[in-house]
FIVO-402352 format. One record per residue (C-alpha): residue number from 1; residue in one letter; chain; x, z, y. Coordinates in Angstrom, 3 decimals, always signed. Layout:
// FIVO-402352
@torse = NUM; drendren = A; seba = A; xx = X; zz = Z; yy = Y
...
// end
This chain:
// FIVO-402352
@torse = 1; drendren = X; seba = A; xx = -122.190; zz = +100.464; yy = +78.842
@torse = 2; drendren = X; seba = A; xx = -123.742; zz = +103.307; yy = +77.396
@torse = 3; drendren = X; seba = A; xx = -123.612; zz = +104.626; yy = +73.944
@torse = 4; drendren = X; seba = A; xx = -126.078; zz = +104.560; yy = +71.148
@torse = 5; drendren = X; seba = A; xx = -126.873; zz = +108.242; yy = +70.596
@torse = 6; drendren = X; seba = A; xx = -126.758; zz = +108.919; yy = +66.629
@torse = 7; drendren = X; seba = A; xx = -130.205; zz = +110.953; yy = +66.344
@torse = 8; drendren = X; seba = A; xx = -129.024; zz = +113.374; yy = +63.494
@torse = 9; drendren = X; seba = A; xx = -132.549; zz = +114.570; yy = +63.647
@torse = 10; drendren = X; seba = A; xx = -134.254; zz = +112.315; yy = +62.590
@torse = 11; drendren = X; seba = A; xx = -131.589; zz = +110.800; yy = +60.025
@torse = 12; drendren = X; seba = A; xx = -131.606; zz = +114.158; yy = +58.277
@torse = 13; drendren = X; seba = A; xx = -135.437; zz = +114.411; yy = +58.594
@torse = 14; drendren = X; seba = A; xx = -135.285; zz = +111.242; yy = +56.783
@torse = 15; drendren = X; seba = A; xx = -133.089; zz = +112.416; yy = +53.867
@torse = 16; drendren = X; seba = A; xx = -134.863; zz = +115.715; yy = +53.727
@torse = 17; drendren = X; seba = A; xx = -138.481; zz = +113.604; yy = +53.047
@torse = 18; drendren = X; seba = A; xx = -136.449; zz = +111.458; yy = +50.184
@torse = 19; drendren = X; seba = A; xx = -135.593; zz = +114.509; yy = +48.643
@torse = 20; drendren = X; seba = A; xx = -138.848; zz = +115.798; yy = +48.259
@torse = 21; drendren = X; seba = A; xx = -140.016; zz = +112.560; yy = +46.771
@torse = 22; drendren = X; seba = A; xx = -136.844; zz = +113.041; yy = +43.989
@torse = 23; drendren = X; seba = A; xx = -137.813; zz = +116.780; yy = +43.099
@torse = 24; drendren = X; seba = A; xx = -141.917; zz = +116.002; yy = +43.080
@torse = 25; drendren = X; seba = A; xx = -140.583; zz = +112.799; yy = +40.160
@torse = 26; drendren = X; seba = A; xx = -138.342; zz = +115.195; yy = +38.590
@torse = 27; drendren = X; seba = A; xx = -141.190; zz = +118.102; yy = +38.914
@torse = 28; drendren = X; seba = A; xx = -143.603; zz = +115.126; yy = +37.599
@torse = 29; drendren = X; seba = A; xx = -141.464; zz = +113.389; yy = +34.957
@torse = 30; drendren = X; seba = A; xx = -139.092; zz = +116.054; yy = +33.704
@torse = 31; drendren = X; seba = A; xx = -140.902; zz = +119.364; yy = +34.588
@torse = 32; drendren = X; seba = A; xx = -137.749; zz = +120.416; yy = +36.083
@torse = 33; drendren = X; seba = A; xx = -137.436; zz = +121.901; yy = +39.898
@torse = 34; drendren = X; seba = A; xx = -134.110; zz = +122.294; yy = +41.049
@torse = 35; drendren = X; seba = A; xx = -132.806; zz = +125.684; yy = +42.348
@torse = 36; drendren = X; seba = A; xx = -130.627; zz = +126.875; yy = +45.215
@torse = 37; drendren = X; seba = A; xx = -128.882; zz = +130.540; yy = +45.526
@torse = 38; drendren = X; seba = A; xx = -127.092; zz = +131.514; yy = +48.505
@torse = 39; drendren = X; seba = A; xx = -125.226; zz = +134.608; yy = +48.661
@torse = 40; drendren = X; seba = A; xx = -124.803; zz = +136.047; yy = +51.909
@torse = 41; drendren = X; seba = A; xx = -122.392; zz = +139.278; yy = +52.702
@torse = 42; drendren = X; seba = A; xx = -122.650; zz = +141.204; yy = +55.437
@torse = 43; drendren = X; seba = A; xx = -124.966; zz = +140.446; yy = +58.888
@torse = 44; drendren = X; seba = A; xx = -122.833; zz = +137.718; yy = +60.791
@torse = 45; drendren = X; seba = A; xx = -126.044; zz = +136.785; yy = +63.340
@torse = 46; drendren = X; seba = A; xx = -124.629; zz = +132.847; yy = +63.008
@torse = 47; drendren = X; seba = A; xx = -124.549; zz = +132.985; yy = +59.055
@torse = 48; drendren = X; seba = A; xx = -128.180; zz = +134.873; yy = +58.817
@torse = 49; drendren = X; seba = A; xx = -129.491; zz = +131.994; yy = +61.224
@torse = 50; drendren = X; seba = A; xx = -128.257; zz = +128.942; yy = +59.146
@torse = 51; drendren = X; seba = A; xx = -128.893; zz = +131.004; yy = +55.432
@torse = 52; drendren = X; seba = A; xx = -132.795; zz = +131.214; yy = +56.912
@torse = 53; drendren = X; seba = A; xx = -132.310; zz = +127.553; yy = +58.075
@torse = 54; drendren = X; seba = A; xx = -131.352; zz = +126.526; yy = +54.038
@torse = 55; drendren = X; seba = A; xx = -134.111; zz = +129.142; yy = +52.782
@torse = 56; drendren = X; seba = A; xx = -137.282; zz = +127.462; yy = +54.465
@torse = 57; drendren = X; seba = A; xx = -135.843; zz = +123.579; yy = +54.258
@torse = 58; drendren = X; seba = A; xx = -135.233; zz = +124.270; yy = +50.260
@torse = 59; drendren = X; seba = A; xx = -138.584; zz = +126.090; yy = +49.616
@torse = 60; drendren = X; seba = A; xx = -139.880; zz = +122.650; yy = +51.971
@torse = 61; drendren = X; seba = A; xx = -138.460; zz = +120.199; yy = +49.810
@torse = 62; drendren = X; seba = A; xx = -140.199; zz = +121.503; yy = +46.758
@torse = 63; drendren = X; seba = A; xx = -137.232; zz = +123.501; yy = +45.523
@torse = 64; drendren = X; seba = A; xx = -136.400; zz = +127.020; yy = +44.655
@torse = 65; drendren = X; seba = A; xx = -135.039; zz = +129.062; yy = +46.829
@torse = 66; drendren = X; seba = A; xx = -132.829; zz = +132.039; yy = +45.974
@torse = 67; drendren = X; seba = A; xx = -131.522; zz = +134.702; yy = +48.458
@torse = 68; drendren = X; seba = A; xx = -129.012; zz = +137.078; yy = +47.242
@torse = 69; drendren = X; seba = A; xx = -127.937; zz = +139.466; yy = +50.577
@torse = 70; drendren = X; seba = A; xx = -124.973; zz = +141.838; yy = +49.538
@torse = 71; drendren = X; seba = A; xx = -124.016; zz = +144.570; yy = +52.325
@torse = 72; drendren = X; seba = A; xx = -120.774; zz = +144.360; yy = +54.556
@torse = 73; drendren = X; seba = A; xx = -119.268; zz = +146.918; yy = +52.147
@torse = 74; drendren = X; seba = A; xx = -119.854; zz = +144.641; yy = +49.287
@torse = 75; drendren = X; seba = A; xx = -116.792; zz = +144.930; yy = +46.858
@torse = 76; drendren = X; seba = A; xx = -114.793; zz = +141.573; yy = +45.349
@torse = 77; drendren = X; seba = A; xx = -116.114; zz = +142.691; yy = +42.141
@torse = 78; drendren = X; seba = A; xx = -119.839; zz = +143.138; yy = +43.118
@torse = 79; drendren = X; seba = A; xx = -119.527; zz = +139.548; yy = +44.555
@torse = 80; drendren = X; seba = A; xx = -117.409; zz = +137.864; yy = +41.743
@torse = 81; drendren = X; seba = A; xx = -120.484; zz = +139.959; yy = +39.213
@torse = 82; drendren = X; seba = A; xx = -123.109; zz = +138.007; yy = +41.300
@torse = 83; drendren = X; seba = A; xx = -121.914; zz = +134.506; yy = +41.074
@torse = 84; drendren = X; seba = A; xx = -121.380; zz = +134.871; yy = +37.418
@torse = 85; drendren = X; seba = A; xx = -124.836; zz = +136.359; yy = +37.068
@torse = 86; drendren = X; seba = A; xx = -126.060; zz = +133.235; yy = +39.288
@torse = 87; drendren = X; seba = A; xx = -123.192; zz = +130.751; yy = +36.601
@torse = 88; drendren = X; seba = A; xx = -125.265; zz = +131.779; yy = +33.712
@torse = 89; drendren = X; seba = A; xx = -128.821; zz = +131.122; yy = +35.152
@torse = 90; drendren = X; seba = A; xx = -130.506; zz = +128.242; yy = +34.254
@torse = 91; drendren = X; seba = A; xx = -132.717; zz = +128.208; yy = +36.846
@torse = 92; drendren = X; seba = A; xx = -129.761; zz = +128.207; yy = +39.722
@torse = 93; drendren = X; seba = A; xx = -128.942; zz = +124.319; yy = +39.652
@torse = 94; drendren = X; seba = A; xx = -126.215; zz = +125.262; yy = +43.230
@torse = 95; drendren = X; seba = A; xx = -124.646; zz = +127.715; yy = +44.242
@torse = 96; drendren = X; seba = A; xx = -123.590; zz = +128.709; yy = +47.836
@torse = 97; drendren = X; seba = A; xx = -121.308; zz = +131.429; yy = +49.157
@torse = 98; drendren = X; seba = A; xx = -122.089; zz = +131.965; yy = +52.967
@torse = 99; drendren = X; seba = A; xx = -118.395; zz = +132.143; yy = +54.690
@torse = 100; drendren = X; seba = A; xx = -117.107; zz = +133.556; yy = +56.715
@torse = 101; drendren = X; seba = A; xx = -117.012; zz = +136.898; yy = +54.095
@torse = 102; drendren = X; seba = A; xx = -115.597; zz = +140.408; yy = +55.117
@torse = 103; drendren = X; seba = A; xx = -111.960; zz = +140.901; yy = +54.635
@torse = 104; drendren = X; seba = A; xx = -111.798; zz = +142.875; yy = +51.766
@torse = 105; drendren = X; seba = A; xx = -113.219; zz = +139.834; yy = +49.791
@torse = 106; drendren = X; seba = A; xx = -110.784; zz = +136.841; yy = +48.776
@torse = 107; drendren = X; seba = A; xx = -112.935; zz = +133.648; yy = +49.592
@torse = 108; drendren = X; seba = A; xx = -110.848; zz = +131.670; yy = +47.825
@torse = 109; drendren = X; seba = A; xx = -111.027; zz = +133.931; yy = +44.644
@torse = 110; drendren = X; seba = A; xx = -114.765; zz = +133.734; yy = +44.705
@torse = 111; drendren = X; seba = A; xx = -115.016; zz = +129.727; yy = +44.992
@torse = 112; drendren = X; seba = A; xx = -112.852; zz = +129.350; yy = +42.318
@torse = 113; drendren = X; seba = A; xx = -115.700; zz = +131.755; yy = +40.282
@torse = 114; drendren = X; seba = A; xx = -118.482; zz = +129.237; yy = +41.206
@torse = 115; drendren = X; seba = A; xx = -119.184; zz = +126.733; yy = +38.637
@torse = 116; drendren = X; seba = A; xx = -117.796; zz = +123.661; yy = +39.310
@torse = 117; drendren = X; seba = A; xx = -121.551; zz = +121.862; yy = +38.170
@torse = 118; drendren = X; seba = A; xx = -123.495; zz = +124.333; yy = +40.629
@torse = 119; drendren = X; seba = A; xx = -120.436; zz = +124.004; yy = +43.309
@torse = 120; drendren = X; seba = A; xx = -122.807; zz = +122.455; yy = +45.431
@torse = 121; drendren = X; seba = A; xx = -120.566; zz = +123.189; yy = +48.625
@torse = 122; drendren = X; seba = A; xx = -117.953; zz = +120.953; yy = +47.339
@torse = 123; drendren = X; seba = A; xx = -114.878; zz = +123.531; yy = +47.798
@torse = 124; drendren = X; seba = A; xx = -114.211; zz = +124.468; yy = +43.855
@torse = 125; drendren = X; seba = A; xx = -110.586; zz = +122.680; yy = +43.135
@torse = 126; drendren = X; seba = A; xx = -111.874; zz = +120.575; yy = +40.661
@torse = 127; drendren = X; seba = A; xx = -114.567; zz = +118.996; yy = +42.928
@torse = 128; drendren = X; seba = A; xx = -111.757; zz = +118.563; yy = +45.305
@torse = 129; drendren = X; seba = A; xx = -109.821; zz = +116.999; yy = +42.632
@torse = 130; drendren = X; seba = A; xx = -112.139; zz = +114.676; yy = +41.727
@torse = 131; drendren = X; seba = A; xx = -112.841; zz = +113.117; yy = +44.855
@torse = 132; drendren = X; seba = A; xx = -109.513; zz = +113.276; yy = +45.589
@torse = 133; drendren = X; seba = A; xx = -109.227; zz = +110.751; yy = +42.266
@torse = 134; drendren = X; seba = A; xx = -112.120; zz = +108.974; yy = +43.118
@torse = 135; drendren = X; seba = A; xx = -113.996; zz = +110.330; yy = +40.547
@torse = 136; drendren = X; seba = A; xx = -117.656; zz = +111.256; yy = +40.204
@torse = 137; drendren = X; seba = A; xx = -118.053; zz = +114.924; yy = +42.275
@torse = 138; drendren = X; seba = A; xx = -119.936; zz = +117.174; yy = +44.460
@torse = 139; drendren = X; seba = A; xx = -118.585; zz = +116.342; yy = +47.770
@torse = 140; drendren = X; seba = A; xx = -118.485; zz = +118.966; yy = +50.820
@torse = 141; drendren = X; seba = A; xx = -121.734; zz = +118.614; yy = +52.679
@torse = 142; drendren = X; seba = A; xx = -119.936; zz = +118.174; yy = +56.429
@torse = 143; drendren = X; seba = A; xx = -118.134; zz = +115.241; yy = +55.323
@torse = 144; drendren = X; seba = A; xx = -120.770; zz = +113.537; yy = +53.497
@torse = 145; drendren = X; seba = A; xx = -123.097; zz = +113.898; yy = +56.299
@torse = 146; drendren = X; seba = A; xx = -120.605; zz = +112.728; yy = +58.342
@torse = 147; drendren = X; seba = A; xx = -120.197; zz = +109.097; yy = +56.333
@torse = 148; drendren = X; seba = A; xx = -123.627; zz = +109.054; yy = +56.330
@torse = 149; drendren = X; seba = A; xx = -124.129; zz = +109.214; yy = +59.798
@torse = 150; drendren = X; seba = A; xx = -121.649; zz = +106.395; yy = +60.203
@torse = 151; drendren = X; seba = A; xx = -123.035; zz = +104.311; yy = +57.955
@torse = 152; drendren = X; seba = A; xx = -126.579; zz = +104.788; yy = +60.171
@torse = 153; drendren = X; seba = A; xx = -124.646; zz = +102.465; yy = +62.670
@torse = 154; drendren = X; seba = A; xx = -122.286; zz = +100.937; yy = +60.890
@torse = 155; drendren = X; seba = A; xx = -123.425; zz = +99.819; yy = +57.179
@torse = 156; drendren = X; seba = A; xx = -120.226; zz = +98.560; yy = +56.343
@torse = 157; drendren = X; seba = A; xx = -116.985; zz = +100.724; yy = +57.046
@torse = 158; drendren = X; seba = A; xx = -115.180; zz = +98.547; yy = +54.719
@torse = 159; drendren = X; seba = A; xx = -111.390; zz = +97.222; yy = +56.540
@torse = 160; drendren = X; seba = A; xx = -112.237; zz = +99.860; yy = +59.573
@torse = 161; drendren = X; seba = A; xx = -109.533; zz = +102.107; yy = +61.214
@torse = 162; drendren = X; seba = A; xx = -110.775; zz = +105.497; yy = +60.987
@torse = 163; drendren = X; seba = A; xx = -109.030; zz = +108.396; yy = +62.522
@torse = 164; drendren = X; seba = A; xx = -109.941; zz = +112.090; yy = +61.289
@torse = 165; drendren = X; seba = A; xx = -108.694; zz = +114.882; yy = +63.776
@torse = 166; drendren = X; seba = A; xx = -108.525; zz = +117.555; yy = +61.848
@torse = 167; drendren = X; seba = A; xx = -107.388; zz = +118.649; yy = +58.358
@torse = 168; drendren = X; seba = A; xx = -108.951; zz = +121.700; yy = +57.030
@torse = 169; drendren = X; seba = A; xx = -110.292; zz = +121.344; yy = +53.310
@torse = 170; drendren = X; seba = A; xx = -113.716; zz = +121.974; yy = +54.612
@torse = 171; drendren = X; seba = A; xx = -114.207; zz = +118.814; yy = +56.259
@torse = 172; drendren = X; seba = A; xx = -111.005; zz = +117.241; yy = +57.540
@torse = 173; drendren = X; seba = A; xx = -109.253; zz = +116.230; yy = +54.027
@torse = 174; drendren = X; seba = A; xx = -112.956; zz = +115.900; yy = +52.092
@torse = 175; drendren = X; seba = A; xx = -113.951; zz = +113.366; yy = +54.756
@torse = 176; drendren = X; seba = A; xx = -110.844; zz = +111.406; yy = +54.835
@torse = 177; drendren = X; seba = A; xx = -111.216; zz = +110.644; yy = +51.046
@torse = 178; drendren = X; seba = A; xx = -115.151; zz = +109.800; yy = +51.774
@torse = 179; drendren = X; seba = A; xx = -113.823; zz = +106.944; yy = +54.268
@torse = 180; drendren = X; seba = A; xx = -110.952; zz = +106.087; yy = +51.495
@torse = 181; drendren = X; seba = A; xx = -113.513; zz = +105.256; yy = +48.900
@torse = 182; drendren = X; seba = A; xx = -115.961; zz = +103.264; yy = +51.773
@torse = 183; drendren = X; seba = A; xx = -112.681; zz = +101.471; yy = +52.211
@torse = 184; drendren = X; seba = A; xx = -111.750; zz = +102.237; yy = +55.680
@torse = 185; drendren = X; seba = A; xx = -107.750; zz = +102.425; yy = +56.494
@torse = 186; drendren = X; seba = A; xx = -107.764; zz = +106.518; yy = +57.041
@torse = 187; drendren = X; seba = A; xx = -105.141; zz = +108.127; yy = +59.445
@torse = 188; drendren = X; seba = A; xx = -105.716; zz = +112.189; yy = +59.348
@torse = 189; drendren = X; seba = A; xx = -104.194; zz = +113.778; yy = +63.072
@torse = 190; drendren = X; seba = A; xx = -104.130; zz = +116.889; yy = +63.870
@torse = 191; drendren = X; seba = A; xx = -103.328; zz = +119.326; yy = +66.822
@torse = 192; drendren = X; seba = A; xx = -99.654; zz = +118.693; yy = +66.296
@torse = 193; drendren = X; seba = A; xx = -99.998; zz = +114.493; yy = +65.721
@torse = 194; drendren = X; seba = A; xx = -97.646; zz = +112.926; yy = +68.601
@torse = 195; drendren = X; seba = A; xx = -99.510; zz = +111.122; yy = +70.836
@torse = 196; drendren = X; seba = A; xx = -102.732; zz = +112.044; yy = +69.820
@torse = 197; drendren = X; seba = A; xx = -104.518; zz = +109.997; yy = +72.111
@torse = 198; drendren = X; seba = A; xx = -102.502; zz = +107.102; yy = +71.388
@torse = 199; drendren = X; seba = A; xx = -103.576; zz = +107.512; yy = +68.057
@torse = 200; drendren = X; seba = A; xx = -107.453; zz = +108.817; yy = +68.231
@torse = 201; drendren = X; seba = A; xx = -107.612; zz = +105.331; yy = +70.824
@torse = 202; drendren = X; seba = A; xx = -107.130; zz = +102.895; yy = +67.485
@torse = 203; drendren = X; seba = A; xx = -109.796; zz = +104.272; yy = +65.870
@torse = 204; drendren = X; seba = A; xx = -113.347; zz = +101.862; yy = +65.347
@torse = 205; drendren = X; seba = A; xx = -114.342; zz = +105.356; yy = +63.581
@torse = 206; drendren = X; seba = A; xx = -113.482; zz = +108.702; yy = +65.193
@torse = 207; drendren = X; seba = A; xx = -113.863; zz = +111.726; yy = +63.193
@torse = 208; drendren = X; seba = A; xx = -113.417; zz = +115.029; yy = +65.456
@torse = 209; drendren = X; seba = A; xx = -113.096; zz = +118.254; yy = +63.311
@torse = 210; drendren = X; seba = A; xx = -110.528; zz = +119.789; yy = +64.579
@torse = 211; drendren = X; seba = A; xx = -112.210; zz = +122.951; yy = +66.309
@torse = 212; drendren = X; seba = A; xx = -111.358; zz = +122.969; yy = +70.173
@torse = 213; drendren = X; seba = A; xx = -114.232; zz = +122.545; yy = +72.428
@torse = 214; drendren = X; seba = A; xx = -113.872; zz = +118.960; yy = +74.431
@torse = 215; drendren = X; seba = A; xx = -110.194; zz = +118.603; yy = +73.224
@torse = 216; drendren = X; seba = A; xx = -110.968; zz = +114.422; yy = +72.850
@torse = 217; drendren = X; seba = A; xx = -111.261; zz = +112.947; yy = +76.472
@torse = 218; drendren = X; seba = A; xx = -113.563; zz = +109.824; yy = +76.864
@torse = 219; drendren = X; seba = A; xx = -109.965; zz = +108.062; yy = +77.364
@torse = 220; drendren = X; seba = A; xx = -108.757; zz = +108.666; yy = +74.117
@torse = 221; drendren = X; seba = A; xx = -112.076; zz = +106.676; yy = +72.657
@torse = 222; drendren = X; seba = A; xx = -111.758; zz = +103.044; yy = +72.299
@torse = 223; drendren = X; seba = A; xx = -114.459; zz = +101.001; yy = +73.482
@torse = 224; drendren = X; seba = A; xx = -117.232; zz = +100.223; yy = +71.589
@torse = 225; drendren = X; seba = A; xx = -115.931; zz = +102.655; yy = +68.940
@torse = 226; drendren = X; seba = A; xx = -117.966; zz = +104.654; yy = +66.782
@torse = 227; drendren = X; seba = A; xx = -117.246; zz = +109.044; yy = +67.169
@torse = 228; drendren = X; seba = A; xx = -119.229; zz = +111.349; yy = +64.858
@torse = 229; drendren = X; seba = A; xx = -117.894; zz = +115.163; yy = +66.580
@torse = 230; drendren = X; seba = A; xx = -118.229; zz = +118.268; yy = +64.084
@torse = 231; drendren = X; seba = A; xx = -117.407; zz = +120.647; yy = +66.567
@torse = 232; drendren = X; seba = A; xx = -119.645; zz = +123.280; yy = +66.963
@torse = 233; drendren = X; seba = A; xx = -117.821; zz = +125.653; yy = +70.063
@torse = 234; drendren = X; seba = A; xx = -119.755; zz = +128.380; yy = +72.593
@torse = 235; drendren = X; seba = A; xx = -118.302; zz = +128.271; yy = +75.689
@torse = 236; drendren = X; seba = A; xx = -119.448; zz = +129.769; yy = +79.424
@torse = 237; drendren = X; seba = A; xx = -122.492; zz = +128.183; yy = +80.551
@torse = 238; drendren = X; seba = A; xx = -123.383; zz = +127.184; yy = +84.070
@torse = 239; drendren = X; seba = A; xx = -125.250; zz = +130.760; yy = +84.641
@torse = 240; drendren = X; seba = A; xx = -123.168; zz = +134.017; yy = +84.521
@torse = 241; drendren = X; seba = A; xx = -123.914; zz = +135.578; yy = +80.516
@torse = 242; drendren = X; seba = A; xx = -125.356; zz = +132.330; yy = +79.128
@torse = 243; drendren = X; seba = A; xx = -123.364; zz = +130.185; yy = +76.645
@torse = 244; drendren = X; seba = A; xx = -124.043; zz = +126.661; yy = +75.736
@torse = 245; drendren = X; seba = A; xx = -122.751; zz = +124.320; yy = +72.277
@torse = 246; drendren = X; seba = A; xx = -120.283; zz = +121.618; yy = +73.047
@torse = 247; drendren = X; seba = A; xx = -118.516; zz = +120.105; yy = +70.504
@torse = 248; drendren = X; seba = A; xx = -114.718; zz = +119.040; yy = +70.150
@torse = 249; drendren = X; seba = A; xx = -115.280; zz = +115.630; yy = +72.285
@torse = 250; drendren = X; seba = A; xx = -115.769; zz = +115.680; yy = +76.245
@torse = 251; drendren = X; seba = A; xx = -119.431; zz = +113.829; yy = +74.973
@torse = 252; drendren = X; seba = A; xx = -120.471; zz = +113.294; yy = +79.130
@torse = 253; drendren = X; seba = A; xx = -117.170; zz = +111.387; yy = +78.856
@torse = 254; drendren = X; seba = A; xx = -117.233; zz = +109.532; yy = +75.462
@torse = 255; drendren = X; seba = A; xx = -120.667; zz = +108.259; yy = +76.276
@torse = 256; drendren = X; seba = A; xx = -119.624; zz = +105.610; yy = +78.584
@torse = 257; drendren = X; seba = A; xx = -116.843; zz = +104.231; yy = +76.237
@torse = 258; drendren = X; seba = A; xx = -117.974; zz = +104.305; yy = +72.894
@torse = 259; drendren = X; seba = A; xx = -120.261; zz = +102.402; yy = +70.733
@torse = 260; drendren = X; seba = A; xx = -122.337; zz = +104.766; yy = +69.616
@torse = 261; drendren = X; seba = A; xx = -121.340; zz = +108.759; yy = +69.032
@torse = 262; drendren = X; seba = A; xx = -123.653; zz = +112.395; yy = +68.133
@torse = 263; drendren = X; seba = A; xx = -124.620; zz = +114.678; yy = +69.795
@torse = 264; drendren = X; seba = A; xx = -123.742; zz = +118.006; yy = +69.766
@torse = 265; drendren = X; seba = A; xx = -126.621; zz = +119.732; yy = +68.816
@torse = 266; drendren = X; seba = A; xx = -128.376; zz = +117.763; yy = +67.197
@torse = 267; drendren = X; seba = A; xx = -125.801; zz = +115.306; yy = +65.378
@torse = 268; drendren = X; seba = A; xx = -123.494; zz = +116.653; yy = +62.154
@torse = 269; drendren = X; seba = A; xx = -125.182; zz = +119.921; yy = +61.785
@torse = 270; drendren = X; seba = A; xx = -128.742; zz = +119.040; yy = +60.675
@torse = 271; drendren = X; seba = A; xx = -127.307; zz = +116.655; yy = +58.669
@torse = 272; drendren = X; seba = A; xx = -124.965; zz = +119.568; yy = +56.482
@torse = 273; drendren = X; seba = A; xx = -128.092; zz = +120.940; yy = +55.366
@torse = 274; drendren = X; seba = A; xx = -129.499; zz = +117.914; yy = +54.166
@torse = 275; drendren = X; seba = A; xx = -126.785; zz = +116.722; yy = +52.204
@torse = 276; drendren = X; seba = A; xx = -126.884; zz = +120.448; yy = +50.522
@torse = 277; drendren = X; seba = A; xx = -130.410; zz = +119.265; yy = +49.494
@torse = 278; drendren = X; seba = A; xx = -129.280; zz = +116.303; yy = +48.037
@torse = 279; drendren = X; seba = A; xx = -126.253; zz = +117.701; yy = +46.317
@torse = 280; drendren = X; seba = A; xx = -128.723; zz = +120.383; yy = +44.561
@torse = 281; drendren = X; seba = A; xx = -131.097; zz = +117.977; yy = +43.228
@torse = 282; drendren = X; seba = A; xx = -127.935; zz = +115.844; yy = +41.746
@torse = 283; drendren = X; seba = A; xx = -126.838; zz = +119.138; yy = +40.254
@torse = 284; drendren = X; seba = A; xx = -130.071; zz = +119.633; yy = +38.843
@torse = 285; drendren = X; seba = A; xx = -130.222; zz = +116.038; yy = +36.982
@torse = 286; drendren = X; seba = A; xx = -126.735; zz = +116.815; yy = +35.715
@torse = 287; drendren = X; seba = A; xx = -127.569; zz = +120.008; yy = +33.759
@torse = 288; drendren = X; seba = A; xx = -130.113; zz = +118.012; yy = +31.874
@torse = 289; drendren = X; seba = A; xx = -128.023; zz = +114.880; yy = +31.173
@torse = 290; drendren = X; seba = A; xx = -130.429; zz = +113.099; yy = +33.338
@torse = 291; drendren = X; seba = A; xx = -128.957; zz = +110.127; yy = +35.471
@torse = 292; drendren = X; seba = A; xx = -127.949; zz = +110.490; yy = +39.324
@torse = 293; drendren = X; seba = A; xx = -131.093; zz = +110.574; yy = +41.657
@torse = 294; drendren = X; seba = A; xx = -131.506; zz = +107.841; yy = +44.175
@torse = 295; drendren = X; seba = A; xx = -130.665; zz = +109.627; yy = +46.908
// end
């Protein structure tokens, strides 16, 4: 048995095309077009890639797009200025802070200045919070595309045993809550779980964001299970200089156990960008006390 490959693709080419359709009604119906500012510091070649990436699908999707690029000397204060600038602009319906930023810049500090409305990464505390609570919030855009994915192959999660490996607050915790609210019985593991392939081998849904490239063997999958991998790792390619994407499950492996599982390319990652689409245009129906859009 081979696995059904999860085309991220084309599910995030999908949500990308319904998004368009909610800002031309709400460009249509309520004159109002939804705006996205990203504020990049410094010239990490990854960050520049994936902040050009957001750029052209925003300005696609019949959105604004706004591109604030601070130098690697930017101070705390220039930044923290910025995103209070970008607070108090009606046009800016979300917000997003590129990270990794240089060291003399608290990251935490500056996500905490983001308003929790246009927090449309999902890291302020009180979107945290909420979710955490189960109430109404901007979720973290891994995570939801990660649920999402899931749901591509398995419409109900309700009653499933989902295992998350990993537990950063990026997309390790966020997600777990996600599969709470769908429902599912939620262990989080980590690097340090006992047994960890005893554990990851329960799972009907396997979560892997936990960072180390191939770290889940196709014998700690359960057959027929579903396994959405986050991972995103650069390790030595087959030719001497060249580099190639794995992510944090051996997927060569995985593929002849599980049910269905992503790709890496080409699974989670278009997928982040989407949901970043989404979560502007339901920032932009907040701010005018208009009801969540149907995406």
């Amino acid at each position: 048995m081979t696995a059904t490959i999860i085309d991220g693709k084309a599910i995030a080419a999908d949500l990308r095309a319904k998004v368009a359709g909610e800002v031309a009604r709400l460009q249509r119906d309520h004159h109002l077009t939804p705006g996205l500012a990203v504020v990049l510091v410094g010239s990490n070649p990854a960050s520049e890639v994936y902040v050009r990436s957001k750029g052209k699908q925003t300005v696609e999707a019949g959105m604004q797009s706004f591109e604030h690029k601070l130098p690697q000397t930017a101070s705390e204060a220039e930044v923290l200025a910025l995103v209070a600038q970008l607070n108090a602009d009606p046009a800016v319906h979300g917000i997003l802070v590129q990270l990794p930023l240089p060291d003399q810049i608290d990251a935490q500090k500056v996500l905490n200045t983001i308003d929790p409305a246009k927090d449309v990464d999902g890291f302020h505390p009180i979107n945290a919070g909420r979710l955490a609570t189960g109430l109404p919030a901007l979720t973290a855009c891994t995570p939801l595309g990660c649920v999402m994915l899931a749901k591509a192959v398995l419409p109900n999660l309700s009653g499933l045993d989902a295992v998350v490996v990993g537990r950063s607050n990026i997309v390790g915790k966020p997600v777990a809550q996600l599969l709470l609210n769908e429902n599912c019985t939620v262990t989080i593991a980590h690097s340090r779980t006992k047994d960890l392939a005893g554990v990851c081998r329960r799972a009907d849904l396997l979560i892997a964001a936990v960072g180390r490239p191939e770290m889940i063997r196709g014998d700690w999958v359960k057959p027929g299970a579903t396994v959405i991998d986050v991972g995103i790792n650069r390790v030595p390619g087959k030719e001497a200089g060249k580099t190639r994407l794995v992510g944090d499950v051996a997927y060569d492996e995985a593929l002849q156990v599980a049910g269905a599982i992503t790709p890496v390319p080409g699974g989670v990652g278009p997928m982040t960008i989407a949901c970043l689409l989404v979560n502007t245009v339901r920032a932009a129906c907040a701010a005018i006390g208009l009801p969540a859009p149907s995406v």
